[in-house]
N, C-alpha and C positions, 0 to 999 in steps of 0.2 A: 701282468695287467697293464694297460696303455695306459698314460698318465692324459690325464684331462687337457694336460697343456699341448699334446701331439694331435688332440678331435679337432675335426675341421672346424666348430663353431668355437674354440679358444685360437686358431690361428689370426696372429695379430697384426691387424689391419694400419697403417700410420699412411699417412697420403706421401708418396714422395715429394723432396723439395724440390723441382725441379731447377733453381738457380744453384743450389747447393751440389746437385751433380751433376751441372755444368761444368762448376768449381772445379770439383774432385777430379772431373773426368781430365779437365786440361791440363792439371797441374801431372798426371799417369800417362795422361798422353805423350805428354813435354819430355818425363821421363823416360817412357820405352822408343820417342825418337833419338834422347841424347845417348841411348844405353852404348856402353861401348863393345858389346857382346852379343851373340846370341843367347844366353842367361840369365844378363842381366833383361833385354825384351821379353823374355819368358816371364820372367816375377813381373814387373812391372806390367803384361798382358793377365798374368793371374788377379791383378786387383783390379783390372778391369774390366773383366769378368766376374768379380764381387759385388762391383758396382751395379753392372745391368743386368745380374741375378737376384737383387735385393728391387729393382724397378720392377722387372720382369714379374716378381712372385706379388709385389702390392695390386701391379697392373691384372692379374689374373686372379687375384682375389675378388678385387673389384668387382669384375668381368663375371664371376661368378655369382658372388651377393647379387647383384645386380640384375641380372638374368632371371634368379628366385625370385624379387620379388620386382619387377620392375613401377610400382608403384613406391617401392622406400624412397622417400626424399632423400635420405642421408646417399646412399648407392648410384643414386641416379644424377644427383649432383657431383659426386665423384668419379661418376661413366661422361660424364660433361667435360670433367677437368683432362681425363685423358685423353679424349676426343681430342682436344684444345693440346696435350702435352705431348703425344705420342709423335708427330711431325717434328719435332725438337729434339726427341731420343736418336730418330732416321738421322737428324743431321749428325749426331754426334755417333752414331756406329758411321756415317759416311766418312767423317774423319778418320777413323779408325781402319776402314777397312782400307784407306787410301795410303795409310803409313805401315801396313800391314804388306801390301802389294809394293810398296817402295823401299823395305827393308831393306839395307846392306846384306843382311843375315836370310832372308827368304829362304835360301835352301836347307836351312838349319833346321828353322821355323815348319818348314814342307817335309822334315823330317820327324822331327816332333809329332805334328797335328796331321799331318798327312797334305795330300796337294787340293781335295775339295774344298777346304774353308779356303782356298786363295779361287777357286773357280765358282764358291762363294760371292766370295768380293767383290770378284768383276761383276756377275751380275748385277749385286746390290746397287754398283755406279752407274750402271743403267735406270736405277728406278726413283732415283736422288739429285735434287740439286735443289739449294737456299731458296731459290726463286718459288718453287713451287707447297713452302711453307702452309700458303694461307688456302692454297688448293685443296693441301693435304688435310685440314684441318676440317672445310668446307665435307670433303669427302666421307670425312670421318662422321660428321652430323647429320647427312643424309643417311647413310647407314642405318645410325642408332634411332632416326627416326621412324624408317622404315620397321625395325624391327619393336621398335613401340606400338604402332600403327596396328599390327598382326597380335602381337601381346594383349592388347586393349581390347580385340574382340568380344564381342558380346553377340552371341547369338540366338534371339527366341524361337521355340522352336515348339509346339502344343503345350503354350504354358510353362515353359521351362526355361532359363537361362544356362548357352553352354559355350566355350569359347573354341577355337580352332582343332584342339585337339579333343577335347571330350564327345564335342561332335562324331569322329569318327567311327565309334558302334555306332550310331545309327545308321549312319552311310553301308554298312557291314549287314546290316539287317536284313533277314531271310524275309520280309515280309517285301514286296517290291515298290510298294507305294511308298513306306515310310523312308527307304534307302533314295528314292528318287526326289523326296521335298524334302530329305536331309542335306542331300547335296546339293539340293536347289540353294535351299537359305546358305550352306558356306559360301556359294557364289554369288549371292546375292548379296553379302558381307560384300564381296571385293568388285562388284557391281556398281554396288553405294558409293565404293570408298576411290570408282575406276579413277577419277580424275586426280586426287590426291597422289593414285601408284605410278598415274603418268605422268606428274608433275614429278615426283621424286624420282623417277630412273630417268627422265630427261636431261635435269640436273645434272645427275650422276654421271649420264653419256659425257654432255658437255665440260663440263669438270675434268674426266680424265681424259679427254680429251685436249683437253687446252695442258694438261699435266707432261702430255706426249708428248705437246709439241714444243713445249717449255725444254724439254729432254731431249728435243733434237730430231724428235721421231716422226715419222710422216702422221701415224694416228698409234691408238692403243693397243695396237695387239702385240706389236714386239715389248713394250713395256707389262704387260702382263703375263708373259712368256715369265718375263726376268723375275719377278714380282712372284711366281711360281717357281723358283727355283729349278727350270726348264735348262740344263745343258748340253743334253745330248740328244735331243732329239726339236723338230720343227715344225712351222705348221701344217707345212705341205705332206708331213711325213703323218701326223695326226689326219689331215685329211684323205692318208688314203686305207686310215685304220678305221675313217667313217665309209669308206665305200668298202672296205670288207662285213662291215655291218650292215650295209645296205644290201647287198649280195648276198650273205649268208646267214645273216640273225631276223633278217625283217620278214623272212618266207616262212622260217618255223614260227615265229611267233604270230603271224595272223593265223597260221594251221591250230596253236595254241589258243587264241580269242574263239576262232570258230569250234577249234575243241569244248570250251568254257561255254558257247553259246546253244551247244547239242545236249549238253549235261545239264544244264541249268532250263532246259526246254524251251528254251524263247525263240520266237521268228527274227530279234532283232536286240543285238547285243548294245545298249546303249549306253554313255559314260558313267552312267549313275548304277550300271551292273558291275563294270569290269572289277571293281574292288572284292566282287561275291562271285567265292569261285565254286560253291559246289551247293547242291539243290539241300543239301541238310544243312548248311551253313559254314561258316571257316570255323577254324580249331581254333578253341580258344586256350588259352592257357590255365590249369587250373587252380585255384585256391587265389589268396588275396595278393598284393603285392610281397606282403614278407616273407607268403610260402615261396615266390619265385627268386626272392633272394634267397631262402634255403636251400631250394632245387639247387641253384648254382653254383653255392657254396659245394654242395654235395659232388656238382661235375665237375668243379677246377681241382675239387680234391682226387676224383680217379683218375684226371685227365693226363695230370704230371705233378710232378714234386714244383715243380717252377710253379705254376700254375696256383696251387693249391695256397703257396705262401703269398703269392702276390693278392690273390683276393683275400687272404687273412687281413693283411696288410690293409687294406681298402676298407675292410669289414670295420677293422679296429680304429682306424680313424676316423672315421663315418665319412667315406668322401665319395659318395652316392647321393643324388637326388632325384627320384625315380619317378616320382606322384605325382599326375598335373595336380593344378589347383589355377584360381583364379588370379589374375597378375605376373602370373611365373610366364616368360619365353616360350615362344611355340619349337618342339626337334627336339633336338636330339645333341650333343656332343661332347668331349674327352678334351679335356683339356692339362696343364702341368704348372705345379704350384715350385719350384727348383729349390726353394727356400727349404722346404720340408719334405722334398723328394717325392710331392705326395700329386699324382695321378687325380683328376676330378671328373666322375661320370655323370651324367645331365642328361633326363631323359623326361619324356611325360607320359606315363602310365595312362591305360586309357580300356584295361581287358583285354584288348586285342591281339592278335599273335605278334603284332607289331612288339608289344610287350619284352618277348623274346629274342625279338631280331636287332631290335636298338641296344639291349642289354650284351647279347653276345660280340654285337659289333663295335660297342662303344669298348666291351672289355679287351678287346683285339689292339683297339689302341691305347689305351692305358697301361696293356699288358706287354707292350713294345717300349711307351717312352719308361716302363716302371723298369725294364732291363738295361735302356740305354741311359740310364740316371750317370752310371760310373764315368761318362762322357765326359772331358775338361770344358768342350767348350760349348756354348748352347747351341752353337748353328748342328752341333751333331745329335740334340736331344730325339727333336723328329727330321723325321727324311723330308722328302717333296712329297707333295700330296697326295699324287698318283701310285710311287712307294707305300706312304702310309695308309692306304685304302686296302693293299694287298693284305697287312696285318688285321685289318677290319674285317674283312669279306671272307678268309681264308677263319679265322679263328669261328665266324659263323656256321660254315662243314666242318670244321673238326667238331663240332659243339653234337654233331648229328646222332652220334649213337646212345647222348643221354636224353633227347628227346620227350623219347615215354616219361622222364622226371614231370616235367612241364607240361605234357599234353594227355600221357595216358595210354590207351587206347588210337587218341587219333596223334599220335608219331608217324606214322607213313603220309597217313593224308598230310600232315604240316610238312614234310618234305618233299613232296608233290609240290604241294604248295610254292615253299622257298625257292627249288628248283626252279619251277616255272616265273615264278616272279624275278628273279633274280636275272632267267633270258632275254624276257620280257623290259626288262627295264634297259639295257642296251640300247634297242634303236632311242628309247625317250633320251636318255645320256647322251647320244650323238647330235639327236634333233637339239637338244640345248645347247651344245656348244659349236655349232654350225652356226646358231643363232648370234652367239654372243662374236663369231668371228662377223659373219654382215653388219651386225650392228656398231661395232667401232670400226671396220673398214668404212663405213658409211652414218659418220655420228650423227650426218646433219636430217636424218630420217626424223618424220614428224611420228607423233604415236600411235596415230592411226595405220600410218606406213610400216612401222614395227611389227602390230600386231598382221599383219598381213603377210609379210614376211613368217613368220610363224605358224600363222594357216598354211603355207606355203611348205613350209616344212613338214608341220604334220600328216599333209597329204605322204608327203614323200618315205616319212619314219614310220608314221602309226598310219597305214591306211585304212585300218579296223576301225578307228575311232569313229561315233557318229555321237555328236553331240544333241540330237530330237531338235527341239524347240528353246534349248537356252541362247537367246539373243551374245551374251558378252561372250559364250565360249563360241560362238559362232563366229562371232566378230573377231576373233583371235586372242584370247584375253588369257588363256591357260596358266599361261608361263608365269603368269606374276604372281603368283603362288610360292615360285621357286625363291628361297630367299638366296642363294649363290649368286644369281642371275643379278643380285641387286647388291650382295655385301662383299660377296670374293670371286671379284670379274674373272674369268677362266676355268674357277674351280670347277668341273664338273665331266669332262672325259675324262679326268682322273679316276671318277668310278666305275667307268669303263674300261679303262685301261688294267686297274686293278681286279677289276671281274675278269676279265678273260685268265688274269696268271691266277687268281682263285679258284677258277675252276681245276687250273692243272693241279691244285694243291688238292682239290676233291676227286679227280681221278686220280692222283698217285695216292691219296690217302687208302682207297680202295684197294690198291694194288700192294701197299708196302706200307702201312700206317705209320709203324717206328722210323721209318725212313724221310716217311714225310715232314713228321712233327720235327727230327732232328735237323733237316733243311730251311723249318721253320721259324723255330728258335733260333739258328744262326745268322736269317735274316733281320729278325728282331733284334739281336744284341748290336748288330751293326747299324741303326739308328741312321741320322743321316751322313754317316761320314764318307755316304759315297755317291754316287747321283745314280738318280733310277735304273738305267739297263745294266750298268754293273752292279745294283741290287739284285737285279733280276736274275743275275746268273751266280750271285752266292749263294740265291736260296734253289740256284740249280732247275730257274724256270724257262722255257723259250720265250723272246720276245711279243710279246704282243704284235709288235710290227713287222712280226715276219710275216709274207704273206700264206706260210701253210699253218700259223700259229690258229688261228679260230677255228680252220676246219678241223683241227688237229683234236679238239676238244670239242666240239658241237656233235661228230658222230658220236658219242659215248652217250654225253646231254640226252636228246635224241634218243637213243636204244634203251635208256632208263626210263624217262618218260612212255616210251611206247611200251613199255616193260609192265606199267602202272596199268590197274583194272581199275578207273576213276568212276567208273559208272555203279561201282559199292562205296562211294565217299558221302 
């Protein structure tokens, strides 16, 4: 039995000192420069990585309390202080990383740990320096206040109060009026609130802006290259993985919109449908939320022996929080507590298949950093993001044959489903980070000009989209929805990048399933100790960037889908 002292709600919370591991850290630091060895830099590297394992797991504790209930004074006074401290830690791994890279002993050390934590390094001294302290700090508060802002929703809706996520069965709703003023009032929330979201990502431009060029940088797009832990690939090389999207994913997917608009009978497929994709309605998942924690527990247990212990693991420490509720963070996300080795999943239940898909995909990442725990050091816990998305996305198709657990009867239709959502959401992924590259090439863009930019785009990506009569999403306003767009500048063709090698992990699962999963597990144990495209080829995938990489997987996509008789869904 688990002892009460290993549940996530006895995991003990103490704020760190942050002058105290100042202290520590110089007097370890002092040490592993005077060491006279590569052995002695090793021990003395080992307590300092005690040190910002024991921050790390407080800082993420926090981060999580926090998120639950973002009304706790206690938590949100404490998400304040790290705001305020987290800029102070950067400088002191910048130290580190800088007497790490100047070792006498380096190739000892690159023997050791391997050569990525020194191509680490470098980047990190790309995204650091004293001066930009109070930037950093600045940044940090727009952030958390952006995502208060969305947290706080309140929205009535025929008598009823519902906040951003709970909203969304209704938006889902087979009835077409009440999906069309459900999505009305969401955007009507951020309609209200437009001038607030322009003031805070304004800021935010300028901020990292001024951060770049504190860094030496013409503006922020190579500083969030680095920031992403980006080394072997560029932007010019990502821009031409948006014009193979643009080429080959944006023609099937209006064929897909206008599929959806034949099936569902309408003369005019409008934003307030595309969420409803079939005239009986989407699949919901069935029974409460506990039954879909049982479902799951049930699939990790056929799925593999690995599999099955690590959601025990999860299970018995309770390090799920699945149910929205009122106050709680709007998404979705996986995050690592290193103190306790403990994985934390964070989702908002809401009915909807969504239910299933945050759940599989959150468990993809937890089920990654729960094999790379054995890692010495933390840069190796998770990969770069675009890596970590592949454990996401990929653990979502393997989840496919236990389906019927969770939906019943409608398992094919939810796979239809996921399938097409999943192609579907491609050009959107590229249209955001198209976006976010204009907008720091070009900080000094007013909000109005942003948004316009983005209309711009969407003609380009979603040419399906018709937004009727809503004035803000007319005006360009979509985007601000996206919380990446606003908390983790670039993050976001990362899931792009990661869907396309998902998918090859969904046609070789077809082809050789034992094969698959074994390719898949080896990419997971390998965490980040290695940078993206040489992930890509332990877990034995083609580039994404290759230019025969999308077609390579779109025909199969494609002949599945046309395979589908959706007109009995």
């Amino acid at each position: 039995m688990t002892s009460l002292a290993t549940t996530f709600e006895n995991f003990a919370y103490q704020r760190p000192d942050i002058q105290a591991i100042e202290k520590a850290f110089d007097q370890l630091l002092n040490t592993f420069e005077r060491a006279p060895d590569a052995e002695a830099q090793l021990e003395a590297f080992r307590h300092i990585q005690a040190l910002r394992k024991h921050f790390s797991s407080m800082y993420n504790l926090c981060y999580v309390r926090h998120t639950a209930d973002t009304r706790d004074p206690f938590y949100e006074a404490e998400n304040t202080y790290f705001d305020e401290t987290l800029p102070a830690v950067e400088a002191l791994n910048d130290r580190l990383y800088r007497a790490l890279l100047a070792s006498p002993f380096r190739s000892a050390l690159e023997a050791h740990f391997g050569t990525h934590l020194f191509t680490l390094a470098e980047l990190a001294l790309r995204t650091f320096t004293p001066e930009i302290l109070n930037n950093l700090q600045e940044e940090n508060a727009l952030s958390s206040e952006y995502t208060r802002l969305k947290a706080k929703a309140i929205i009535e809706f025929d008598g009823q109060s519902y906040n951003l996520s709970s909203l969304t069965p209704l938006e889902q709703s087979s009835d077409r009026d009440t999906r069309r003023r459900a999505t009305a009032a969401r955007w009507a929330f951020f309609s209200q609130n437009g001038e607030r979201f322009d003031t805070l990502f304004d800021r935010l431009v300028h901020t990292r802006h001024t951060i770049a060029q504190k860094l030496g940088a013409p503006n922020f797009v190579s500083v969030g290259y680095a920031r992403m832990r980006r080394s072997d690939y560029t932007p010019e090389m990502v821009a031409a993985f948006r014009r193979q999207i643009r080429e080959h994913i944006v023609p099937i997917a209006s064929e897909l919109y206008e599929r959806q608009r034949r099936r569902l009978g309408l003369e005019t497929l409008y934003y307030y449908d595309e969420a409803y994709l079939f005239p009986t309605g989407n699949p919901k998942p069935m029974g409460n939320p506990q039954d879909i924690i049982d479902s799951a527990a049930q699939m990790y247990r056929a799925l593999s022996p690995e599999t099955d212990a690590f959601f025990q693991y999860m299970l018995q420490r309770h390090l799920l929080d699945l149910v929205n509720r009122d106050g709680k963070a709007t998404g979705g996300y996986c995050t690592f507590i290193p103190a306790y080795e403990a994985p934390f999943i964070f989702s908002n239940f809401n009915g909807t298949s969504g239910d299933v898909d945050v759940l599989t995909h959150e468990a993809g990442h937890a089920f990654q950093v729960w094999l790379s725990r054995h890692h010495e050091v933390e840069e190796y816990y998770w990969p770069s993001s675009e890596a970590a998305e592949i454990h996401s996305m990929s653990m979502e198709f393997f989840a496919w044959p236990w389906m019927p657990l969770f939906f019943g009867d409608q398992a094919e239709k939810y796979c239809f489903m996921h399938l097409t959502n999943a192609l579907c959401f491609l050009p959107y992924g590229a249209a955001v980070d198209e976006f976010q590259h204009i907008i720091y090439e070009n900080p000094h863009l007013s909000p109005d000009e942003r948004k316009g930019v983005w209309r711009q785009l969407e003609a380009l990506y979603l040419p399906h989209r018709n937004y009727a009569d809503n004035a803000y999403l007319n005006a360009g306003g979509f985007w601000q929805k996206q919380s990446h767009i606003y908390n983790s500048p670039f993050y976001y063709i990362d899931y792009a990048l990661a869907q396309i090698c998902a998918f090859q992990f969904w046609k070789r699962s077809r082809e050789d399933r034992a094969k698959a999963w074994a390719d898949y597990l080896r990419l997971c144990r390998a965490g980040g100790s290695q940078p993206f495209l040489t992930l890509v080829q332990v877990a034995g995938l083609r580039s994404p960037f290759d230019p025969e990489c999308v077609p390579s997987v779109i025909g199969e996509i494609r002949q599945y889908l046309d395979g589908v008789d959706d007109t009995v869904f």
